[in-house]
Residue, then its C-alpha position, 0 to 999 in steps of 0.5 A: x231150338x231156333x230153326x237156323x240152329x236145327x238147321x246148321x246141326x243138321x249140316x254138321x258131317x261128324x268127324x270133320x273139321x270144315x263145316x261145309x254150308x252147302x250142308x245146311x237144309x232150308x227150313x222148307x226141308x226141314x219141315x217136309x222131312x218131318x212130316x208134319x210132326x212139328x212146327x215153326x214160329x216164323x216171328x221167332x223163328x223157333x221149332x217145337x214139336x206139334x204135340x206135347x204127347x210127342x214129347x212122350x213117344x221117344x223115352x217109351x220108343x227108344x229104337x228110332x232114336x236109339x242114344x240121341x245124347x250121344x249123337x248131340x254130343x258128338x254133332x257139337x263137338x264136330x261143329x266147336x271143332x270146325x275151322x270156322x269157330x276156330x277162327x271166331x274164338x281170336x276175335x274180341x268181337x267175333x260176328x257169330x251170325x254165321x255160326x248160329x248153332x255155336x251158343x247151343x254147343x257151347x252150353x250144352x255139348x257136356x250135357x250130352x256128353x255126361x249122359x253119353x259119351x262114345x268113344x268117338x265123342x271121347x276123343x272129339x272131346x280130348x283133341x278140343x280141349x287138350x289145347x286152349x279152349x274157345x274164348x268165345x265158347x267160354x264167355x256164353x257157356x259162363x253167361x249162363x252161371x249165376x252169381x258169376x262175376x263175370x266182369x273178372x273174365x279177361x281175353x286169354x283168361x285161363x279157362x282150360x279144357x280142364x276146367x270146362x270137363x270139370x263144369x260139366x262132370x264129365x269124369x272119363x274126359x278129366x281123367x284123359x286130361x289128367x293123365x295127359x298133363x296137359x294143364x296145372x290140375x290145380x290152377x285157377x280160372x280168370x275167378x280164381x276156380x280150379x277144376x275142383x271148384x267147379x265140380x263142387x259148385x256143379x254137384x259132381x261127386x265123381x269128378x271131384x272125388x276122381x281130382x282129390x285122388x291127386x296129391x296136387x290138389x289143395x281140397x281148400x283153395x280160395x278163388x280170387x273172392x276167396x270162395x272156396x270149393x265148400x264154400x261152392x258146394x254149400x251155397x249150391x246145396x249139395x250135401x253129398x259133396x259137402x260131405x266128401x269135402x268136410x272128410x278132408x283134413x286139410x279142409x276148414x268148415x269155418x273158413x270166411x272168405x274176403x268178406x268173411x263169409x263163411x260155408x254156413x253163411x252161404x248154405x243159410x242164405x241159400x235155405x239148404x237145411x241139409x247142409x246146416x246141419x252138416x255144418x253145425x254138426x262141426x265144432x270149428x263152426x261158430x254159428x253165429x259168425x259175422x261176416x265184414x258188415x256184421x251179417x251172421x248166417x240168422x241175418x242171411x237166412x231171414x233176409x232170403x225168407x228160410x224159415x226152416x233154417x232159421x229155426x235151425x240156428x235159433x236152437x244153438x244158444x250162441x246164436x243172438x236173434x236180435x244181432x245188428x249188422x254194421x247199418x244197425x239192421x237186425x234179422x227182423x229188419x229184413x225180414x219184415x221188409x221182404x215180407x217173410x212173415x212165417x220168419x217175423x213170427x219166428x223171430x217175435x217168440x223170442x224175448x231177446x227180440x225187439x220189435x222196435x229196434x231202430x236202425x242207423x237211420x231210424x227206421x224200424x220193423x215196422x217201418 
C-alpha cells in the first residue's frame, strides 16, 4: 500500500458515513507507531515492512492480529460508503486526490470479505450495494480484469451490487441481495454478463450453484460478444465449474459465439487440458470447429504454445492438423512463428502435415 493509503485507512471510524480527515495520521505517526517494523519509500511514497520474516509472524500469531480480513473488510465498506465517495461516484471526471484509499477498497474490500465476513460487514455490504452501485468504483475494480472490453462501459452502465457480490464470490451477500429483490437476478451488465457469468468467470462454485437454484436464471446466456458463462469458466480454467454448468440441460457445450468460438476454442487457447477433456468427453462437441476466420481449437492451441493440449486433440481422428485458417495460415504457421518448438515438432510427426505449406501471401513455416 502507499503510505497516504494506510493513512486514510487508518482515518477510517467503522460505521460512519462522513470520512472525517482530521482522522487522518501523518506518515511521522505512523512510523512512530510502528516501531520500526516497517518503512517508507519517500520516492514512491510505498510502506513495506522492514523484514520479510515479518511477513511470517501474523499467520503463526494469530492473537495480536486476530481476523485482519474481517477489519479490511469492514474499513473499506465504511470508506465506499462515506458521503465523500458518494458525491465522486456522479462525476464523469471525478478528481480522486482526496480519496486516495478509494482504489484499494474498490478492488479489494470482496477479497476480505470472502474471507471473512461479519455480520456488521454483511450489512455494511447490503446497505452499499442494494442501491446503484459507484460508477467510479466499477470503472477501477473492472480495469483490473483481463480480456475485458472495456470501451463497452458507458455512464450509468448496469453493474449492479448484484453483479459486484457475484465478481467477488461472496455467497451470503448474493443471496441477501437475492432475496431482497433488489435487482433482475439475470440482467446483463454494460458487456452483456449476468451475476451468473461473472461467477463462472471468477471460479465461484457456491455463488453460481446458489443463482442456478433460481428458475430466472438461464445457465446459457450470451453476453453482448455472445460469450457465455461456460464459455468464461473454460477460458478461465476452472474445471469444477464446468462441470456444474455441462450438468445443465438447458446448457449447449458447443455453443460458438459471434465469432463462432466455442468453450473448447477458449479452454484450447488458454492450455486447460483439464477442461479439454471434459469437453470432448461430449458428443455435441465438434473438435475441429472453426470459428469466422476458420481458426479451429488445434489453430488456438498451437498459436498459445499448449503442447499438452495439442496432443489432446490431435487424438481424435476429425481433427485436421494441417487446417488452414481464412489468410491460409496453419497451426505450423503459428507455431513456428511464436517459436514453440515442443509444438512444431508435434505437428512434423504428422504425415498430413506439410512443412512448406504457403500462406496467402506466400510466406511459409519456415519463413
Amino acid at each position: 500500500m502507499r503510505a497516504d493509503e494506510l493513512c486514510h485507512a487508518l482515518g477510517v471510524e467503522l460505521g460512519s458515513t462522513d470520512f472525517n480527515i482530521r482522522n487522518i495520521p501523518p506518515v511521522s505517526t505512523l512510523v512512530g507507531c510502528c516501531q520500526g517494523l516497517i518503512a517508507v519509500n519517500k520516492e514512491a511514497s510505498t510502506v513495506r515492512l522492514i523484514h520479510f520474516t515479518l511477513q511470517e509472524y501474523p499467520p503463526t500469531h494469530p492473537d495480536p492480529l486476530s481476523r485482519p480480513h474481517s477489519a479490511m473488510a469492514e474499513i473499506c465498506l465504511t470508506y465506499l460508503s462515506s458521503q465523500q465517495v458518494k458525491a465522486l461516484s456522479t462525476n464523469p471526471s471525478p478528481d480522486t486526490r482526496n480519496t486516495p484509499f478509494l482504489e484499494y477498497c474498490s478492488v479489494y474490500w470482496g477479497v476480505h470479505a470472502k474471507r471473512e465476513l461479519p455480520h456488521s460487514a454483511y450489512s455494511l455490504a447490503l446497505e452499499l450495494l442494494k442501491g446503484h452501485y459507484s460508477e467510479i468504483s466499477t470503472k477501477l475494480l473492472l480495469a483490473r480484469v483481463q480480456n475485458l472490453y472495456l470501451s463497452d462501459f458507458r455512464p450509468c452502465s448496469p453493474f449492479s451490487g448484484l453483479h459486484c457480490a457475484s465478481f467477488f464470490g461472496i455467497t451470503e451477500v448474493v443471496a441477501g441481495l437475492i432475496q431482497m429483490g433488489c435487482y433482475d437476478i439475470d440482467g446483463g451488465d454494460f458487456s452483456g454478463f449476468t451475476p451468473l457469468a461473472w461467477a463462472a468467470h471468477n471460479g465461484h462454485k457456491e455463488v453460481v450453484k446458489t443463482l442456478l437454484g433460481w428458475e430466472e436464471v438461464s445457465p446459457d446466456k450470451p453476453g453482448n460478444r455472445g460469450k457465455t458463462p461456460l464459455m468464461h469458466a473454460s477460458s478461465s480454467g476452472h474445471v469444477g465449474m464446468v462441470k456444474i454448468l455441462l450438468s445443465r440441460e438447458e446448457v449447449n457445450p458447443d455453443k460458438p459465439n459471434k465469432r463462432g468460438r466455442t468453450p473448447l476454442s477458449y479452454a484450447a487457447s488458454s492450455g486447460h487440458e483439464g477442461v479439454v477433456k471434459i469437453l470432448l468427453e461430449r458428443e455435441e462437441v465438434n473438435p475441429d470447429k472453426p470459428d469466422g476466420d476458420c481458426r479451429t481449437p488445434l489453430w488456438y492451441a498451437a498459436w498459445s504454445g499448449h503442447e499438452g493440449v495439442v496432443k489432446i486433440l490431435l487424438e481424435r481422428k476429425e481433427v485436421d492438423p494441417d487446417k488452414p485458417d481464412n489468410d491460409g495460415r496453419t497451426p505450423l504457421s503459428y507455431a513456428a512463428e511464436f517459436r514453440h518448438e515442443g509444438v512444431v515438432k508435434i505437428l512434423l510427426e504428422r504425415e498430413e502435415v506439410n512443412p512448406d505449406n504457403p500462406d496467402r501471401w506466400g510466406h511459409t513455416p519456415v519463413s
